[in-house]
Every structure is written in C-alpha cells, then in structure tokens.
VOBA-1610 file (N, C-alpha, C; in pm, whole numbers, padded with zeros to 5 digits, always signed):
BEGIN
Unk+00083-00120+00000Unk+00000+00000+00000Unk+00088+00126+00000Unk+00015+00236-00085Unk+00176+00391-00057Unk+00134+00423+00061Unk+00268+00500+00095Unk+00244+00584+00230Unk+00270+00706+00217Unk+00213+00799+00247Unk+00172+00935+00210Unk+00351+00975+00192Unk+00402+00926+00290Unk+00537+01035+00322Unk+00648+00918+00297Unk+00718+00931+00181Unk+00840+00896+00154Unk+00921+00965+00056Unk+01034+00925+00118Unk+01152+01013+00040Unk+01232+01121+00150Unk+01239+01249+00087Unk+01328+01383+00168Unk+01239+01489+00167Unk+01190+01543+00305Unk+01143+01654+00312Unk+01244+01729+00421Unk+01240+01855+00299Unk+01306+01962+00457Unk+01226+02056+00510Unk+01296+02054+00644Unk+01170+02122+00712Unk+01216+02272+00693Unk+01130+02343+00628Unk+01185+02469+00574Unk+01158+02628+00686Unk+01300+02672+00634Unk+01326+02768+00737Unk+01248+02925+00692Unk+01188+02970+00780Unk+01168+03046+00783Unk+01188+03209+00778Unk+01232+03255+00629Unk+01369+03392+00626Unk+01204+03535+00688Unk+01302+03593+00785Unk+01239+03734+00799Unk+01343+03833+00759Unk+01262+03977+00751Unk+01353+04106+00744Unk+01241+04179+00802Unk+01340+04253+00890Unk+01286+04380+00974Unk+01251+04283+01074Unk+01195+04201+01110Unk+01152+04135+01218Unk+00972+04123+01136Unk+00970+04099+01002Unk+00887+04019+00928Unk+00862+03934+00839Unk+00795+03835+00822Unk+00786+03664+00715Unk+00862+03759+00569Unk+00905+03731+00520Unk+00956+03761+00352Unk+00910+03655+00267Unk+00823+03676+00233Unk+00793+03575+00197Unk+00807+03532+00061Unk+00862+03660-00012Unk+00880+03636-00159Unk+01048+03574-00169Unk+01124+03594-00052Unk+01249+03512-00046Unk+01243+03365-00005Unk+01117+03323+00063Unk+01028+03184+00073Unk+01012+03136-00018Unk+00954+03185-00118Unk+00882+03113-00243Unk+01018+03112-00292Unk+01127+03198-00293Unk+01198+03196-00391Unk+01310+03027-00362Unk+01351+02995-00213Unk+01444+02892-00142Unk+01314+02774-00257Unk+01177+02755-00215Unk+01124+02653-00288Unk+01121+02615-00420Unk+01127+02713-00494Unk+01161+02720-00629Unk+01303+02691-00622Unk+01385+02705-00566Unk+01533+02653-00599Unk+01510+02496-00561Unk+01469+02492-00414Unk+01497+02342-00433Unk+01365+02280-00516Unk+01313+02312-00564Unk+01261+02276-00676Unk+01363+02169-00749Unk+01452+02230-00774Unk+01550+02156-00858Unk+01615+01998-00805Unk+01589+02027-00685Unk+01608+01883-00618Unk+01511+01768-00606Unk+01583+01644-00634Unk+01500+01555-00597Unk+01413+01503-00467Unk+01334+01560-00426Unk+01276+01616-00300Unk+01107+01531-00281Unk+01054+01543-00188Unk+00961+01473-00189Unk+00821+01590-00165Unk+00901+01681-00093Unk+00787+01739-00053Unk+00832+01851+00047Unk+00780+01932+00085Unk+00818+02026+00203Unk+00704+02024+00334Unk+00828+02071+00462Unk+00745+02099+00568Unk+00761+02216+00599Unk+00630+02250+00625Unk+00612+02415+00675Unk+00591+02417+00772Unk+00609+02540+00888Unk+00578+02546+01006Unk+00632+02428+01079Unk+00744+02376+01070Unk+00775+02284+01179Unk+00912+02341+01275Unk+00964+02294+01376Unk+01010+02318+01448Unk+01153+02446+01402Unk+01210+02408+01255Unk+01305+02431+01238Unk+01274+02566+01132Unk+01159+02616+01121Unk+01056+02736+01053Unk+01017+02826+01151Unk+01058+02794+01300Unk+01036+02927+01386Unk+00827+02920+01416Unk+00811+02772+01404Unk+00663+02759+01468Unk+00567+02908+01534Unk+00659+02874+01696Unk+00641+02897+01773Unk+00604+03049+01791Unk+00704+03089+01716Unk+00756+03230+01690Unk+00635+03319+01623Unk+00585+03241+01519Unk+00434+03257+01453Unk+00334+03297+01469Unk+00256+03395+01414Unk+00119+03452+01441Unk+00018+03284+01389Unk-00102+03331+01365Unk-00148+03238+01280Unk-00147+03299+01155Unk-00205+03431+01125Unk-00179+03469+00988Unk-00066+03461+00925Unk+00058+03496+00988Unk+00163+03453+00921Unk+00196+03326+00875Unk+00186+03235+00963Unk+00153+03109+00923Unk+00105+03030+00837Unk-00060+03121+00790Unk-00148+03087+00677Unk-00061+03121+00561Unk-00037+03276+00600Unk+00077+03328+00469Unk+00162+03221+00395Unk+00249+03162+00480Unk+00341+03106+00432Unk+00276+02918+00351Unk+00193+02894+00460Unk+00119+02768+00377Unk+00096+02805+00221Unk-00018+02940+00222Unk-00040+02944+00075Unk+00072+02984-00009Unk+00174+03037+00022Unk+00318+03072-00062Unk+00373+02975-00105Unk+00388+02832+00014Unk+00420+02676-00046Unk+00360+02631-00136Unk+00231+02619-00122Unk+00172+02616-00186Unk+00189+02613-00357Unk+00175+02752-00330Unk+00172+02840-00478Unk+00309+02848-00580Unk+00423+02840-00459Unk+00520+02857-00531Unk+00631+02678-00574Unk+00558+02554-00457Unk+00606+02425-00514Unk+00540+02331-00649Unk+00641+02264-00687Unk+00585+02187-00802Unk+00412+02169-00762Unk+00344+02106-00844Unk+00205+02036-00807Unk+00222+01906-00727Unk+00304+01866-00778Unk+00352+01705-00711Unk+00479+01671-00589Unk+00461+01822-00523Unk+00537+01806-00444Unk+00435+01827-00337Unk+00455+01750-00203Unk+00367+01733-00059Unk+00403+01861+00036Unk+00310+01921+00039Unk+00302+01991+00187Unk+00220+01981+00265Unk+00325+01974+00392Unk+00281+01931+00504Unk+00343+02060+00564Unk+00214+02049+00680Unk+00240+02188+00780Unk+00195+02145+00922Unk+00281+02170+00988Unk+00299+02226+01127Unk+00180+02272+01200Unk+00090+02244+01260Unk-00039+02288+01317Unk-00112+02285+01435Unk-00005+02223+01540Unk-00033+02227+01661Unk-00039+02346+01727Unk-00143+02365+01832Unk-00143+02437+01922Unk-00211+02394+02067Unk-00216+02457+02159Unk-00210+02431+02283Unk-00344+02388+02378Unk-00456+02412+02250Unk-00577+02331+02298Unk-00621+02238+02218Unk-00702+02146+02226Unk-00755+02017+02127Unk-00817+02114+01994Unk-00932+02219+02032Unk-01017+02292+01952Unk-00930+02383+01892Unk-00813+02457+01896Unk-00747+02521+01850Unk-00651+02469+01773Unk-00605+02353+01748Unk-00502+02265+01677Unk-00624+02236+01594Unk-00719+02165+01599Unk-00833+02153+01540Unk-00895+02290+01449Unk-00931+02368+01465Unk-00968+02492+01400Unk-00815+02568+01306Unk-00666+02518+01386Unk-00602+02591+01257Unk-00547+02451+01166Unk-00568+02311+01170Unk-00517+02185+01081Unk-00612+02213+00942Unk-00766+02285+01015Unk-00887+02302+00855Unk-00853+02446+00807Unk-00810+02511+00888Unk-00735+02635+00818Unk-00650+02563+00689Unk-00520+02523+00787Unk-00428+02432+00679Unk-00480+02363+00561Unk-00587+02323+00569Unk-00670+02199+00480Unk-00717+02275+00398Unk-00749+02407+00388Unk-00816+02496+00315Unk-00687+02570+00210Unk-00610+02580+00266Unk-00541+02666+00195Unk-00447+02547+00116Unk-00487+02438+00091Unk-00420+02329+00018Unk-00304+02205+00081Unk-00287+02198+00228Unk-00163+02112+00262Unk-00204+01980+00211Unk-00150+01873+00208Unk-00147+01737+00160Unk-00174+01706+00348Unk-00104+01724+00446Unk-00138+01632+00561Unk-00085+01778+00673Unk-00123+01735+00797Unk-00082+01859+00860Unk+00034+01754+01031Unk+00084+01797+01048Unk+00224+01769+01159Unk+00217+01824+01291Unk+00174+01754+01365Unk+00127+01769+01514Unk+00184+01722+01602Unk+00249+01829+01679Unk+00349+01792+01819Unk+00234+01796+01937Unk+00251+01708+02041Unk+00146+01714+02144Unk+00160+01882+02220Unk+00074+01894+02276Unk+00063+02052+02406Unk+00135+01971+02494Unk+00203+02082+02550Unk+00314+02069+02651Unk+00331+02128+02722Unk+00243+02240+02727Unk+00234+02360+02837Unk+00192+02332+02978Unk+00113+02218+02981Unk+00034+02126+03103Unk+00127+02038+03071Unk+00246+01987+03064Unk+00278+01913+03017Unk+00255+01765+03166Unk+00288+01811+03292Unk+00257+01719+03388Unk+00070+01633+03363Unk+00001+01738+03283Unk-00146+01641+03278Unk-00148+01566+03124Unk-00035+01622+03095Unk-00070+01525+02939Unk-00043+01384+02981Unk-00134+01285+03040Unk-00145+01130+03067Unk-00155+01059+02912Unk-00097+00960+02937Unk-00134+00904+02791Unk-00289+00884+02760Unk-00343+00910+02851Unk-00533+00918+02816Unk-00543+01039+02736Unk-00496+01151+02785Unk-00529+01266+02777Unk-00475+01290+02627Unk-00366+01268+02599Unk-00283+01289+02482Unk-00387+01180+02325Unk-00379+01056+02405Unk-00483+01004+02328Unk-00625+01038+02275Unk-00686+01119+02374Unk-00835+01168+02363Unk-00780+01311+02204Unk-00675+01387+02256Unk-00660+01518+02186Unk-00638+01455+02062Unk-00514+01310+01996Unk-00480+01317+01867Unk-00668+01241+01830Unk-00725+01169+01871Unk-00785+01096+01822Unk-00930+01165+01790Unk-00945+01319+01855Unk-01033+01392+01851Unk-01015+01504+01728Unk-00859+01526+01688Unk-00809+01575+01645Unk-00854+01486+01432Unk-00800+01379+01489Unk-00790+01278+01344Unk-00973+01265+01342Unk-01069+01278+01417Unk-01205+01233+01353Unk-01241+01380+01293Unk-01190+01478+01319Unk-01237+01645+01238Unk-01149+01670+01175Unk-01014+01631+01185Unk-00964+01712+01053Unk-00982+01650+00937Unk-00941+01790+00855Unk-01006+01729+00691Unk-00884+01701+00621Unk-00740+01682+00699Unk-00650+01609+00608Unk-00615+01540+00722Unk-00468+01436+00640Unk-00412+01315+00739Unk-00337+01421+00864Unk-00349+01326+00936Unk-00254+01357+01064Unk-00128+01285+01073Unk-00042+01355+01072Unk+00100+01299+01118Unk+00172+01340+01262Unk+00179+01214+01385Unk+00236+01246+01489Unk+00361+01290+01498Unk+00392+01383+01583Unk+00555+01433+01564Unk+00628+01417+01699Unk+00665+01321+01736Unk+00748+01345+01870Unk+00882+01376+01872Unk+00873+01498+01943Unk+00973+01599+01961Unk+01019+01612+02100Unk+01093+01526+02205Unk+01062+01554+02347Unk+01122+01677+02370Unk+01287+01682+02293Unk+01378+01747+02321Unk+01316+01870+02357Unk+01202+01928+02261Unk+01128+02028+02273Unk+01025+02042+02361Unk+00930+01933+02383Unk+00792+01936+02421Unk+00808+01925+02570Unk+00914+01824+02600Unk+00942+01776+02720Unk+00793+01640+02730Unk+00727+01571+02619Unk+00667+01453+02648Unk+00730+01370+02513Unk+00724+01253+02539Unk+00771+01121+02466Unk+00607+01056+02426Unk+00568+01064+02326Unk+00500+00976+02278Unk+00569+00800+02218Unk+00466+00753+02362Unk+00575+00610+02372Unk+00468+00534+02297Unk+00551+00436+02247Unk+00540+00330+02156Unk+00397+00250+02142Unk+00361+00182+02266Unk+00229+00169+02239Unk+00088+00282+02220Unk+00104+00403+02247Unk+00035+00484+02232Unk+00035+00517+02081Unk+00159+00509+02008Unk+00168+00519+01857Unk+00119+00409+01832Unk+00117+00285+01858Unk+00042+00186+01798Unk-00100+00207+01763Unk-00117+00232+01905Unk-00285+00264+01897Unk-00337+00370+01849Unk-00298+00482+01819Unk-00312+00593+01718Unk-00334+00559+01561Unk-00238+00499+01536Unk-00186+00427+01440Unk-00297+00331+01361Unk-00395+00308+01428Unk-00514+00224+01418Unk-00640+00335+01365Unk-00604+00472+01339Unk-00688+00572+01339Unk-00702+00584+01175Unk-00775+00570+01079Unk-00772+00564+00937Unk-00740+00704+00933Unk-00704+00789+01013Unk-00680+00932+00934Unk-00547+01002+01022Unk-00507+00882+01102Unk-00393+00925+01160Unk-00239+00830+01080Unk-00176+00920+00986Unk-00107+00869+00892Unk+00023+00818+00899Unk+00098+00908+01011Unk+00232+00855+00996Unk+00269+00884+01133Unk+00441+00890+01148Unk+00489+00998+01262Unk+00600+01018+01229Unk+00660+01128+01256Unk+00787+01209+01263Unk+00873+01180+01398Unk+00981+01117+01371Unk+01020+01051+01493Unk+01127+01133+01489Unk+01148+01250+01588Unk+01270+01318+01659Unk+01330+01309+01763Unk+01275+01200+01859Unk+01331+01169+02014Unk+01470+01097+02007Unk+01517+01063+01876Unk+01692+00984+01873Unk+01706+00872+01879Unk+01555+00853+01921Unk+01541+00630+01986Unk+01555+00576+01845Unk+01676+00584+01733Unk+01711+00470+01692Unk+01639+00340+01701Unk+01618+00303+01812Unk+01584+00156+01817Unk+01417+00134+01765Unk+01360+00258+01810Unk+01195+00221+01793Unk+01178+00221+01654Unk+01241+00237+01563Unk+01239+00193+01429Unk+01188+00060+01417Unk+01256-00038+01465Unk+01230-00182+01478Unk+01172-00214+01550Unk+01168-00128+01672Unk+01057-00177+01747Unk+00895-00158+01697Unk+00890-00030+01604Unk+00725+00002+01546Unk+00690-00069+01437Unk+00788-00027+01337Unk+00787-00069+01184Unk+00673-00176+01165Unk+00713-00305+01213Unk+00707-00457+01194Unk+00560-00434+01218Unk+00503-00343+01325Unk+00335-00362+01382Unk+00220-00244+01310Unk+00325-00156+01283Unk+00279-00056+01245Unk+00180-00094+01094Unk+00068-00021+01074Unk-00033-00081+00962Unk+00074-00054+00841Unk+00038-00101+00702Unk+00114-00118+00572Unk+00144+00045+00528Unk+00047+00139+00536Unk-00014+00259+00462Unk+00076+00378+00559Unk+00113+00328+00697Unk+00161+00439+00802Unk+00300+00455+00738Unk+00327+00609+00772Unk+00450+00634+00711Unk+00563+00609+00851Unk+00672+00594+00908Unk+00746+00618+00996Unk+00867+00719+00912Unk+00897+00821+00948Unk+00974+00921+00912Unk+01071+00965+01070Unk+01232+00990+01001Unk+01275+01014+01104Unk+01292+01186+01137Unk+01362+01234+01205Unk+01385+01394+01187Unk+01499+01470+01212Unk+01588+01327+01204Unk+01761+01333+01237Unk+01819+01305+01134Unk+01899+01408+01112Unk+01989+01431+01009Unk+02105+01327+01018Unk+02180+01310+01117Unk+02272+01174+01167Unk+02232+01047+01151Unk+02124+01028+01167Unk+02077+00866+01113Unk+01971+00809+01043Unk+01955+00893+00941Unk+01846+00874+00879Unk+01904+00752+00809Unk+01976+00735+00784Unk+01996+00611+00645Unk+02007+00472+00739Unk+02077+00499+00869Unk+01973+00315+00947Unk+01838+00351+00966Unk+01777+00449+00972Unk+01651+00449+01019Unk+01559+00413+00850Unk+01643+00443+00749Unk+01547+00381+00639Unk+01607+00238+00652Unk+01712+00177+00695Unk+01751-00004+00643Unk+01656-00059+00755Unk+01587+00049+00855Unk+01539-00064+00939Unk+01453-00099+00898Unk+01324+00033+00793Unk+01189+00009+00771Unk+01130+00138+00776Unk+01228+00277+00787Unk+01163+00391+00805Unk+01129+00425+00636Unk+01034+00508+00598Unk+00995+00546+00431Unk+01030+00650+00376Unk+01127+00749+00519Unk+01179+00876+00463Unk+01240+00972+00564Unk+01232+01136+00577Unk+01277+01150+00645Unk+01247+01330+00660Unk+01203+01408+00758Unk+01184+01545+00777Unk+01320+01579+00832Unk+01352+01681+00762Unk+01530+01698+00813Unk+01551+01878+00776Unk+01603+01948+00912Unk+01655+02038+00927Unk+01766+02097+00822Unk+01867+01955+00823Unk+01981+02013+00761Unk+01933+01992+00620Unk+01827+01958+00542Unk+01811+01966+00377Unk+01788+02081+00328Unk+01792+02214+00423Unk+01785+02334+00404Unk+01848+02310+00339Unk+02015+02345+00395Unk+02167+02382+00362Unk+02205+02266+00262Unk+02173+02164+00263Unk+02227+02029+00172Unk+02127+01947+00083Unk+02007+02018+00047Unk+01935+01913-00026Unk+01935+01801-00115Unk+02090+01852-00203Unk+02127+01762-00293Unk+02200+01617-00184Unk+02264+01671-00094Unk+02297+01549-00072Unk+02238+01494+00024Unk+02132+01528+00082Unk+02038+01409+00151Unk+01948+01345+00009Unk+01912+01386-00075Unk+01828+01352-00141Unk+01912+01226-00241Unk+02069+01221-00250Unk+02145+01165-00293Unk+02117+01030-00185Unk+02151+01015-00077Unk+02173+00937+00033Unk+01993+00837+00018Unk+01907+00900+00002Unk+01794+00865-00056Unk+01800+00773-00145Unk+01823+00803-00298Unk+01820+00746-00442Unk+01950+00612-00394Unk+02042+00654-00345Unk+02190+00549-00324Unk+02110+00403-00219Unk+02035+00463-00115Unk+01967+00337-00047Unk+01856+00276-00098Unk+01754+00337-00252Unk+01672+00294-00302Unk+01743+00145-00386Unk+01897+00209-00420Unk+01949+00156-00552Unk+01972+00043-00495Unk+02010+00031-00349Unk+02072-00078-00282Unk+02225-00062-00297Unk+02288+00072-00284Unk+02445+00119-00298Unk+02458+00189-00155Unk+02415+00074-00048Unk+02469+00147+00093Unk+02547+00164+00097Unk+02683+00137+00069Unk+02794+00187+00142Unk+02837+00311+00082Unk+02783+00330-00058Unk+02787+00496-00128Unk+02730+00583-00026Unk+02590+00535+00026Unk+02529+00649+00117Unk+02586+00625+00241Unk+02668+00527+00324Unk+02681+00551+00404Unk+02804+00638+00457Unk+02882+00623+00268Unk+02977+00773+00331Unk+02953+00875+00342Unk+02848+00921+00233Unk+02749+01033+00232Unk+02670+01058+00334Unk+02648+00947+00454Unk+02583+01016+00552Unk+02640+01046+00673Unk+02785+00988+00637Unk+02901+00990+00737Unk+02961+01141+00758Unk+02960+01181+00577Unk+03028+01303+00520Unk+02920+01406+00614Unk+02748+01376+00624Unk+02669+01499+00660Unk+02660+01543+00784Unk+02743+01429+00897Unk+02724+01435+01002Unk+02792+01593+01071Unk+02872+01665+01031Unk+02935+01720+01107Unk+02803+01906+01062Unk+02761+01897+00936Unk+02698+01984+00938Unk+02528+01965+01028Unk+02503+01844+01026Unk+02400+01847+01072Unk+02378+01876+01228Unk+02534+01813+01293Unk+02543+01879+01389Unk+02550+02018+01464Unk+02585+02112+01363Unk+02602+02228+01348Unk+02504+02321+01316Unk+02407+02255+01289Unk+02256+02294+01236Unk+02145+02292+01321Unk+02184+02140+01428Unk+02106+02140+01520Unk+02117+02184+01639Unk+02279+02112+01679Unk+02304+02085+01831Unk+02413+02268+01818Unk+02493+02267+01764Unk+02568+02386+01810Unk+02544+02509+01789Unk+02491+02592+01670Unk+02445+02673+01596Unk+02276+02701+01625Unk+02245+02607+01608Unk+02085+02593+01586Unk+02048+02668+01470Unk+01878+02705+01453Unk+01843+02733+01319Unk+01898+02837+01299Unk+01954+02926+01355Unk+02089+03063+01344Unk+02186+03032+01224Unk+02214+02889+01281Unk+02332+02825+01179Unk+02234+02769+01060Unk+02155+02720+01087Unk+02113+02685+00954Unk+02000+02763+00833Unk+01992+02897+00918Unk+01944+03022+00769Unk+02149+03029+00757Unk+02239+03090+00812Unk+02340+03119+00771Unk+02415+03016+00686Unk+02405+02882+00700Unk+02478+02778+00635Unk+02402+02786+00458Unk+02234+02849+00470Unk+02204+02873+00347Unk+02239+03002+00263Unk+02219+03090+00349Unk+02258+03254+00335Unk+02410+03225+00245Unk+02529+03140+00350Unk+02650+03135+00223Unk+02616+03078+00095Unk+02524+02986+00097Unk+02501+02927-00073Unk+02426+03019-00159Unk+02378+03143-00129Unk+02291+03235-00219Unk+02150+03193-00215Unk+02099+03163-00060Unk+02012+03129-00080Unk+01957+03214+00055Unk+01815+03239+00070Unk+01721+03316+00196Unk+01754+03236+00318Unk+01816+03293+00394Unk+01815+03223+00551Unk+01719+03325+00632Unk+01858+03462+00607Unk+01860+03595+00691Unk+01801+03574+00866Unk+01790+03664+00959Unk+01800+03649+01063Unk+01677+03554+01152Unk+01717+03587+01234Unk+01627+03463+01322Unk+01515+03581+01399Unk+01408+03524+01471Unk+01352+03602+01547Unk+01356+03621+01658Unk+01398+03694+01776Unk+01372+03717+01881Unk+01313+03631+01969Unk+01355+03588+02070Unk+01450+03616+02151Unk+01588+03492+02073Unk+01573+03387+02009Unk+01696+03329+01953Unk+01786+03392+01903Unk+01905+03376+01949Unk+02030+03471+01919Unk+02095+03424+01786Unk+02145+03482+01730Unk+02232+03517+01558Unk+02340+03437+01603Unk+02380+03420+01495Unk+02542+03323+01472Unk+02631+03463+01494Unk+02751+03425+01484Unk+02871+03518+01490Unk+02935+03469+01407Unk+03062+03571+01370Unk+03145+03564+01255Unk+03229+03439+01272Unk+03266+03380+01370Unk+03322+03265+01395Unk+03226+03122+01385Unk+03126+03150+01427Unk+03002+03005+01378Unk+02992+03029+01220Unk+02986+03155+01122Unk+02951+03159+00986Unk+03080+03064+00918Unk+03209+03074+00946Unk+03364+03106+00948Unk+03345+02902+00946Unk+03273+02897+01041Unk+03296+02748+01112Unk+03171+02653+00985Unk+03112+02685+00995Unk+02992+02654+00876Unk+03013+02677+00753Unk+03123+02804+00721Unk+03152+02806+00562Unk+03283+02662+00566Unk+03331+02629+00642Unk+03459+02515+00644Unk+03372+02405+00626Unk+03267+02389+00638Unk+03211+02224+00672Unk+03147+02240+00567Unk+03057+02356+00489Unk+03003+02334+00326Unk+03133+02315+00253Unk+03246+02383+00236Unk+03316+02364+00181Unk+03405+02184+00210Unk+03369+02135+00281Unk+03404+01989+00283Unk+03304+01916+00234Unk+03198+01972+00229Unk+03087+01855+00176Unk+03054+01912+00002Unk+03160+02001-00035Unk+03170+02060-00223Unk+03021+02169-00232Unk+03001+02163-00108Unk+02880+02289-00083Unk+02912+02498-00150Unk+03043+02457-00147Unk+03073+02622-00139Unk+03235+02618-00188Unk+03219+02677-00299Unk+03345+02663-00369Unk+03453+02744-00278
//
C-alpha cells in the first residue's frame, strides 16, 4: 500500500527582514529546491520558527508553499497548538489553503497532565475532524513529552492518523514500530545523523533540518539506499554528520538560515529572543560546506 510520506522533506526555514515573514524570499528557497530531488516540504515545523508565529503569518506562508512548489510536491504543515479545539480549528485552516497532511506535536504547556489518556483523547479527537491526514511528531527534546510506543500503535489504528515524525533519537523504535505498524503508516525520522539506518530498518523517509543547507545530498543518500548502494550512502551520511550537527546541536536554526545565506540562498535572521550566529560560527559553517563541495 503507498504511504503518504516517503523520500526527503526539509523542514523549511523560515527567512524574515525587519523582524517580518519575507515571503517572496520563501517562495523563492522553494523554487530553488525545486531543482532537487525532493519529496515534498514541511512548513511550520520546528526548524521554521513555529512557535515564533502569528497564525496569519503562518497561513501566509502555507499558501506561498503552496503556490510557489511543483504540483507534485507534498506539503505538510505544522499545526499544533495548545488546545484540542485550537489545533483543530487551525489543521482546517491548513486543509483549506491546500496542505497534503498537517504535523502535530502534542501541548506541553500542562505538560505534567498530558497522561497518555489525555494525549490520546486530543490526537484521536483531532484525526475524527480534521479534513487532512494527521501525522504524529514526537519531539521531546522540545515538548518535554515522549510519545511512547504503544500509544503510537494505537493511534496508528486511526484511518486518518497517517504517519509519525520521529525526533526523540530512539534509533531503536524503528524496529521496534515498523514490523506492527499498519502497511499505509509512514514512519519518518527527523535526524539528520541517522536517517539512512533508520530507512535499512523500515523507516519510508525522512523530515530533516539540515536539507535546508544540503538538499542535494540528503536527497542523494535517498536514491543510493533505493538503488541498494549502501555503502555509497553511508559515506554520504558519514560526510553529513558534522553539518547536521552544526545545524542542530551547536548553531541551531541561526546556523542553519546562515549555512544557506552562504550558498545564495534566503536564511537571513532569526527572530527574537533566539540569538544570531557570529562571525566565527559563519567562518565554522563556511569550512564544513566547503568539505561537503557545498561552497566553492
């Protein structure tokens, strides 16, 4: 059976000026990677400055994806918010303005009452009204909750709850879900460092930060594990490790509008209160594109 989500999506960054969406430098990053072999884009997810977000701005940028990606490319957007009825009222926003599926991190603000009852009642109330698929996103690093394993099972059983975005690092629950998980569910990882065991285990693709700055070569690491030429991708994913680190863990999305900004492409600044790179993180990020043939 297909599953909505396979292949390379990056989760796309969000360029402001003045301390507002630009959005015609948005459309413009999608139209470039246009050119890549890509599966699809995510909007509004963690590494797009969510949080940071009005809702109108938000809408803004859905319909700009929209408008400005192939026809046959997937968007998916980012649509959680902090009550059941309000994640609910902006996923049919999303649904309206064209997404393919919408990407839902649990509320975390109560985070001590989110019981696995509670969390269960919100996605499953969530998947009988919205008018596109639901894809779970566990993010603890962020949320501070773990959507554990049997609770994805049983979600998972929801005909309109589609996949999940696995960012918690557990490696292992690859194998531990895969095997139970229905035919049609997507498992997607959201780590740039191991996406290529997380596809040999059984994962179908992958939401990734660093495909900002590197699209060609995650999307390479992709086609090389379709071909059955692992050990091509596994230098290639050996080679991505040091930027992805730099994207996530040291820099953060600071580093990764700037790691695009050097390729001639829209990063520009971050929003408030997240702090800017310095001339020594740009310095440190132009050395690691230039090892991966990123930047002449």
């Amino acid at each position: 059976m297909t599953k909505l989500l396979a292949g390379i999506f990056p989760a796309l960054l969000t360029p402001f000026r003045d301390d507002e969406v630009e959005v015609d430098h948005f459309r413009d990053n999608i139209r470039k990677y246009d050119g890549f072999d890509l599966a699809g884009y995510v909007v509004l997810g963690s590494t797009g400055e969510c949080v940071s977000l009005t809702d109108d701005e938000a809408a803004l940028l859905i319909k700009a994806a929209r408008e400005a990606a192939r026809p046959n490319r997937k968007i998916i957007a980012g649509t959680a918010r902090e009550s059941t009825r309000l994640t609910i009222e902006f996923t049919n926003r999303a649904a309206d303005l064209g997404v393919d599926a919408a990407l839902v991190r649990p509320p975390s603000y109560y985070k001590a009452q989110m019981t696995r009852d509670v969390l269960k009642r919100h996605y499953l109330e969530l998947a009988d009204r919205s008018r596109v698929p639901v894809i779970l996103y566990n993010i603890p690093q962020n949320t501070g909750i773990t959507l554990e394993a049997p609770l994805i099972l049983e979600l998972s059983r929801h005909p309109n709850i589609v996949g999940l975005k696995e960012s918690g690092g557990n490696i292992a629950l690859v194998g531990e879900l895969v095997p139970k998980l229905p035919e049609d569910f997507s498992y997607v990882l959201g780590a740039g460092s191991a996406f290529l065991p997380a596809l040999l285990m059984g994962a179908s693709g992958a939401i990734l930060a660093v495909a900002n700055a590197a699209p060609g070569v995650c999307a390479r690491i992709y086609a090389l594990f379709r071909k059955g030429r692992i050990r091509e991708a596994a230098d290639l994913q050996t080679a991505l490790i040091p930027l992805n680190k730099a994207v996530i863990e040291t820099y953060g999305i600071a580093g990764a509008k700037a790691a695009i900004d050097l390729q001639g492409w829209h990063g520009g600044p971050v929003r408030g209160p997240l702090p800017p790179v310095d001339e020594k993180g740009k310095a440190d990020l132009a050395a690691i594109l230039r090892t991966l043939g990123l930047l002449s």
